[in-house]
C-alpha positions as CSV (number, residue, x, y, z in Angstrom):
1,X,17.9,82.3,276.0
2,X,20.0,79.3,276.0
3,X,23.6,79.3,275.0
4,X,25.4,76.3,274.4
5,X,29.2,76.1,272.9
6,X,30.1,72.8,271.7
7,X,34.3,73.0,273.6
8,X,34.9,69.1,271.0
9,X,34.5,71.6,268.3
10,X,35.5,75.2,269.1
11,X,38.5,76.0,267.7
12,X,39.0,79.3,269.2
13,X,38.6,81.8,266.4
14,X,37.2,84.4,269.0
15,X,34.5,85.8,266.4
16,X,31.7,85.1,269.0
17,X,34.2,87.5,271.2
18,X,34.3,90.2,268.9
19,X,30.6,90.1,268.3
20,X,29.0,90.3,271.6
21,X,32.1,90.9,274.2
22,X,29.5,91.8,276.7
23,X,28.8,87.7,276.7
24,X,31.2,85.9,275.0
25,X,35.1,86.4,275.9
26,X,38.1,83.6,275.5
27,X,40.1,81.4,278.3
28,X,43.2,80.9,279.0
29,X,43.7,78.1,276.2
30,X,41.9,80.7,273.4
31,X,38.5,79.1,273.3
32,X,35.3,80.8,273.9
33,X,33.4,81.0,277.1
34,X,30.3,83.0,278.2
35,X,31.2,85.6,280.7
36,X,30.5,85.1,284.3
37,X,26.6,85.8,284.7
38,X,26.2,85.8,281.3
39,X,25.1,82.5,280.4
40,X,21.6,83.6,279.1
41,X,22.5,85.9,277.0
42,X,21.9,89.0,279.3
43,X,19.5,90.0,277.1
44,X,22.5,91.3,274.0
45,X,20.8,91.1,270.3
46,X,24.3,90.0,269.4
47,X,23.9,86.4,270.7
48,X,22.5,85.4,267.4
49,X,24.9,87.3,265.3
50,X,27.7,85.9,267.1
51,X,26.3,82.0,266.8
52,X,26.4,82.5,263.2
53,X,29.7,84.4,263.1
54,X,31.5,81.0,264.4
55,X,32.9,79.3,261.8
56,X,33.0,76.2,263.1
57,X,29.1,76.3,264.3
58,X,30.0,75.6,268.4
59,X,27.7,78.2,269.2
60,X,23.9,77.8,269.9
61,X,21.5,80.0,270.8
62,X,17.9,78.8,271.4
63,X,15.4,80.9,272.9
64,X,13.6,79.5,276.2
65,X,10.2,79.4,276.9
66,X,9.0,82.6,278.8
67,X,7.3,81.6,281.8
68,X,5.2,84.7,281.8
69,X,3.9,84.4,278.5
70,X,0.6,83.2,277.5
71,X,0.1,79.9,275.8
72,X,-0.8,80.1,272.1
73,X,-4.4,80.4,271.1
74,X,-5.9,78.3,268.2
């Protein structure tokens, strides 16, 4: 998974904190920042929730392409 938070728009709510604190936590000015080692997801079903939670829409979460999987048969 891919997380991206947009730092022009955050404005440091901390709801993405309070959703998944295993991977989302706050700096020292208040805005949100993955933790360290954390930056795909870690594998937390919460990543989603907590995109959606922001109220200002700074959080995305897009899933990556799994290298192991096998291409899509038509």
């Amino acid at each position: 998974m891919r997380i991206g938070i947009d730092k022009d728009i955050c404005i440091g709510a901390g709801q993405c904190a309070l959703t998944a604190p295993d991977v989302f936590t706050q700096d020292d000015d208040g805005y949100s920042t993955l933790r360290p080692g954390r930056e795909d997801g870690g594998g937390s079903p919460l990543v989603r929730e907590a995109a959606r939670a922001c109220p200002v829409g700074a959080i995305t979460a897009e899933e990556t392409e799994d290298a192991g999987a096998l291409p899509d048969a038509r």
